[in-house]
C-alpha positions in Angstrom: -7.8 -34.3 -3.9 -11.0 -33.9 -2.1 -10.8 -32.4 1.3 -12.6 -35.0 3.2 -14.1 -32.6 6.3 -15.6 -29.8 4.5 -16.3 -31.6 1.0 -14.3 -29.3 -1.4 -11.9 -30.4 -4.2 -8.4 -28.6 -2.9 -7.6 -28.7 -6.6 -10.4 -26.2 -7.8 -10.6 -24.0 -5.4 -8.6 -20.8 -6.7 -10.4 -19.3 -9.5 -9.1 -15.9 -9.2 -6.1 -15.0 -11.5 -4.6 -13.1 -8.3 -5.5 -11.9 -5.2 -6.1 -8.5 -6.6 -8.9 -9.2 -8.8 -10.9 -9.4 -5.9 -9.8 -6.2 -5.2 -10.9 -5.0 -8.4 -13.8 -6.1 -7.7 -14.4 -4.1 -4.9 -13.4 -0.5 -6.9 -15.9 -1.3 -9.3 -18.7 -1.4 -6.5 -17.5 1.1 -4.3 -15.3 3.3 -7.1 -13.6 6.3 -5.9 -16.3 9.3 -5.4 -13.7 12.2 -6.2 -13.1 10.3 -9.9 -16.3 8.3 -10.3 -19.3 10.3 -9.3 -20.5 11.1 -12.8 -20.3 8.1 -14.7 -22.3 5.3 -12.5 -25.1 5.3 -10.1 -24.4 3.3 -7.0 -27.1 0.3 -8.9 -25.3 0.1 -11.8 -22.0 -0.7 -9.7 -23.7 -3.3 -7.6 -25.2 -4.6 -11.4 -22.8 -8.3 -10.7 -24.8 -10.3 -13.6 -23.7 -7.6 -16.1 -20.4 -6.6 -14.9 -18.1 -9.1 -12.8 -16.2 -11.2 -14.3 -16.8 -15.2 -14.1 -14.0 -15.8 -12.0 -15.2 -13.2 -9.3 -18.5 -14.9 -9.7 -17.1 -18.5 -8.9 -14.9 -16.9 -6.2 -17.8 -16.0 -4.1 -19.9 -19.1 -4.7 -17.0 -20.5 -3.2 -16.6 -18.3 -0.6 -20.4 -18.6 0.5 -20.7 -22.0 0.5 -18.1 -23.3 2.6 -17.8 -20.3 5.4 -19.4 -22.0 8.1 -19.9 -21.4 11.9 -17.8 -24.3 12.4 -14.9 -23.9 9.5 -14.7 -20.5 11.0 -14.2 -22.0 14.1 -11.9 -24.7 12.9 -9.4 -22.3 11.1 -9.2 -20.4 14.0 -8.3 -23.0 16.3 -5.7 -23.9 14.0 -3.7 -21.1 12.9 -4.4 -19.2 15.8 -1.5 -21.0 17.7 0.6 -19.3 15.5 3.1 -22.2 15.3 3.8 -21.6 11.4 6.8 -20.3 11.2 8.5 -17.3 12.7 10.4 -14.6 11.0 11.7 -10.7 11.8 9.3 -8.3 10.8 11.0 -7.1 7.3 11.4 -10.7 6.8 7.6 -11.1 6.7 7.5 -9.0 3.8 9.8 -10.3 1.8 7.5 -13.7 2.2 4.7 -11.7 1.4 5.9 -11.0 -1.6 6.0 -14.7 -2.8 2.6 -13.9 -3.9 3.0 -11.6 -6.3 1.2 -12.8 -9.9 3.5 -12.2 -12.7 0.8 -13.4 -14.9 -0.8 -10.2 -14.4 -1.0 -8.0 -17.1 -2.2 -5.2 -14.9 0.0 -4.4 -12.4 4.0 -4.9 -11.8 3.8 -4.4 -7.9 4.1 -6.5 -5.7 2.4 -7.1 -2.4 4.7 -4.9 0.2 4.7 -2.1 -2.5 0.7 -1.6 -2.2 1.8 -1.6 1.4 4.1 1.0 1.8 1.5 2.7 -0.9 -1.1 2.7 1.6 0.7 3.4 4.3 2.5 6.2 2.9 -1.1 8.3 1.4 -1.8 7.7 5.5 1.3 9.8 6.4 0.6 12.2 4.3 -2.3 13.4 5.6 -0.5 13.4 8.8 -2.8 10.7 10.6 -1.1 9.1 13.9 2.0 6.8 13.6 0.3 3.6 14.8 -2.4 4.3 11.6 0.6 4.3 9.4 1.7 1.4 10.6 -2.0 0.0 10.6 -1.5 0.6 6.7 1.8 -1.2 6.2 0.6 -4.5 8.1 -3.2 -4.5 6.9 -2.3 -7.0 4.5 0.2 -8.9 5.9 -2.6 -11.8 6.5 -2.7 -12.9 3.3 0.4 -15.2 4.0 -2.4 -18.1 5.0 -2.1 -18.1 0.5 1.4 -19.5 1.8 0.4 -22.0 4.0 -2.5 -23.4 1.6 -5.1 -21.4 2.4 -7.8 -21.4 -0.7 -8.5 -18.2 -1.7 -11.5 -18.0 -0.6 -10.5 -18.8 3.4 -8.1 -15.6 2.5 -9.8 -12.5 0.8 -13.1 -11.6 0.0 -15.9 -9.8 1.5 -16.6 -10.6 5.6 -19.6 -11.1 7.3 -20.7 -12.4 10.3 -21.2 -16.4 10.6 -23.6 -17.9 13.0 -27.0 -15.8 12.4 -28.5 -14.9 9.3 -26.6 -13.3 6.0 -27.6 -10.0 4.8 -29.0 -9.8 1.8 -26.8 -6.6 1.1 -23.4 -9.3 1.0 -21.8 -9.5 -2.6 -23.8 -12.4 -4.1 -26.2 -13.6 -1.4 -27.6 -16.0 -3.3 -24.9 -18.3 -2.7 -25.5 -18.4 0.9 -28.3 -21.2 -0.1 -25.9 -23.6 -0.7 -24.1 -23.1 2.9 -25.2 -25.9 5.6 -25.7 -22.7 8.1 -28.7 -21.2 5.8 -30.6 -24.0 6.8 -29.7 -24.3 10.3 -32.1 -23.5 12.7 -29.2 -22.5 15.1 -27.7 -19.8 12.6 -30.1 -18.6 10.3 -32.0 -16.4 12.2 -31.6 -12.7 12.6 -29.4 -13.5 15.9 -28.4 -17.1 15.4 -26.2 -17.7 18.4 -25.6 -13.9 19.4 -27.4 -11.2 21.5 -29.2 -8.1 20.4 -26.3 -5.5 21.1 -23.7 -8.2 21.8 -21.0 -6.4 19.7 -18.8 -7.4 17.3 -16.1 -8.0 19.3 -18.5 -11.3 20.1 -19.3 -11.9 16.6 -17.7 -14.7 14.9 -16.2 -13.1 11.3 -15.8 -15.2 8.1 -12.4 -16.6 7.8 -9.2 -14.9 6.3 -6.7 -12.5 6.1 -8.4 -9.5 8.3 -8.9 -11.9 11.2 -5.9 -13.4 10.8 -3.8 -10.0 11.1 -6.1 -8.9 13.8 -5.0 -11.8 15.8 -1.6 -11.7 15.2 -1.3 -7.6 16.2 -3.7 -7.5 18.8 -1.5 -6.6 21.9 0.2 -4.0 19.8 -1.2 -1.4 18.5 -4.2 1.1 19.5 -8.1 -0.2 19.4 -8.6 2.0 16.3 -6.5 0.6 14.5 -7.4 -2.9 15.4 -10.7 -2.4 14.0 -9.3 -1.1 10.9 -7.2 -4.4 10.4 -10.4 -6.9 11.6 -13.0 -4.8 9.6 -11.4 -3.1 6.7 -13.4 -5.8 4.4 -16.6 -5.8 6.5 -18.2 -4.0 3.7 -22.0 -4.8 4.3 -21.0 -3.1 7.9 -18.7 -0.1 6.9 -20.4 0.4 3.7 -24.4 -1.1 3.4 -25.0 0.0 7.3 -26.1 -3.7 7.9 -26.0 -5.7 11.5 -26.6 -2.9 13.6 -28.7 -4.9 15.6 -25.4 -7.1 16.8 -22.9 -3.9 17.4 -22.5 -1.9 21.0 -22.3 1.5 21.4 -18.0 0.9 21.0 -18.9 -0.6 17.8 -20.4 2.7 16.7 -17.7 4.9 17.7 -15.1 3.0 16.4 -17.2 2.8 12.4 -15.6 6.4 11.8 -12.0 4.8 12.2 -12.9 1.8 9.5 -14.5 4.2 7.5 -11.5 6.8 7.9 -9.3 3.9 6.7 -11.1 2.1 3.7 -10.1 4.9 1.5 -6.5 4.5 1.7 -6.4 0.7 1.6 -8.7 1.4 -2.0 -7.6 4.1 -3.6 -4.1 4.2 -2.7 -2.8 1.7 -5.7 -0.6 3.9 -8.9 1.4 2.1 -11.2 5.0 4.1 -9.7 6.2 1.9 -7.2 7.6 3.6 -4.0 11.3 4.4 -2.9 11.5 1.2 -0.6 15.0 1.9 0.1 14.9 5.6 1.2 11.5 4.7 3.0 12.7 1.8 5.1 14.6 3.7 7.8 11.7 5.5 8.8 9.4 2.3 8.3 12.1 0.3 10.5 12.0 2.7 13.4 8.2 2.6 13.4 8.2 -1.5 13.4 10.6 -1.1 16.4 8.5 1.6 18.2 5.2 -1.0 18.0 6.0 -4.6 16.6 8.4 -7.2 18.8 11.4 -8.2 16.7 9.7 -11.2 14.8 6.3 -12.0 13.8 4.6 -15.4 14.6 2.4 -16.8 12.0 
């Protein structure tokens, strides 16, 4: 079935096993510095022709071809609304979990487990309540899989849409096959912003960050908001790139994605958590933040 607006076959468009080798990915370029310091420099983890796998590979030509200005925008209008489907909060995991792989050899967890994982290494360390929760719900977004999303349009690396891609962006190559590279309106160093605009006026690649970031917005603190829009913003948090489109807010808020990136990566161990004897406390801190249902 080709999808007549953007030009993509919906039948090809997951090449990723799961969702988590994606994340995989992402350990093997950033790795862990307390366990990985010795055994890589920081070129040989960013070495993609020698060391990703073919299906990451294909994963981010995808991704990079068909992230537009305008599908951004398009997505956005859509399932911005919100008008989905509507469930209680505890429900929302339990959907959630309909995407767990069993074809994976790796890993018997399933989605809301790497959850509470996360959100659990955050407490702790005794960080505030609302970053705890920040942990449990990071995720959540990757319900647009659900509602037949590609993969693609729901993980992966973000960047900024409408100016220029950094060269510092998993794969830039691929960006030469996306309409926008050729653009005149987007593919200069500004495209369509301002010089010190800020992010919060930055259009951001489509998928699950976004997507949670929109649904929690009036809830919980801005620190943790920029944790859920920009924990994947890795040529930001991690290469230093497109400081010429953040704000002064921007800057002070980096140390919160940075504080944050660590748990959401390093978090993951193959015992699964109590969920029963946690979900007391986890209910009571849903009820101090979070209305009684979600909207997705």
């Amino acid at each position: 079935m080709q999808n007549q607006q953007y030009g993509f076959d919906t039948n090809e468009i997951n090449p990723l096993g799961s969702l988590d080798e994606w994340e995989e990915d992402v350990l093997e370029r950033y790795p862990d510095p307390e366990v990985e310091t010795a055994k890589k420099s920081k070129e040989e983890f960013r070495n993609y022709e020698t060391t990703v796998r073919d299906t990451v590979k294909e994963f981010y030509r995808l991704n990079h071809r068909y992230q537009t200005y305008d599908f951004v925008k398009e997505k956005k209008s859509n399932f911005l609304q919100f008008n989905k489907r509507e469930m209680p909060v505890w429900e929302a995991f339990n959907f959630l979990n309909q995407l767990v792989d069993d074809s994976d050899p790796d890993t018997d967890l399933d989605q809301f487990q790497h959850l509470l994982q996360t959100s659990e290494a955050i407490r702790r360390d005794g960080h505030p309540d609302w970053m705890i929760l920040t942990g449990l719900m990071h995720d959540m977004g990757k319900v647009l899989c659900l509602f037949g999303e590609p993969q693609w349009a729901v993980v992966g690396d973000t960047f900024p849409v409408g100016c220029a891609y950094s060269d510092k962006i998993v794969y830039p190559e691929f960006f030469k096959n996306n309409p926008d590279y050729s653009n005149p309106d987007y593919n200069s160093r500004f495209g369509v912003y301002e010089k010190g605009c800020g992010l919060r006026n930055v259009q951001m690649s489509w998928g699950h960050d976004e997507y949670i970031y929109q649904m929690l917005k009036d809830y919980i603190p801005e620190e943790g908001l920029y944790m859920l829009r920009f924990h994947s913003f890795y040529a930001w948090h991690r290469e230093g790139e497109y400081d010429y489109l953040l704000d002064d807010h921007d800057r002070e808020m980096l140390k919160w994605v940075k504080l944050f990136n660590p748990y959401d990566l390093y978090s993951k161990s193959p015992n699964p958590p109590n969920i029963q004897e946690l979900k007391p406390y986890y209910e009571s801190l849903i009820k101090k933040y979070l209305p009684e249902t979600l909207k997705f």
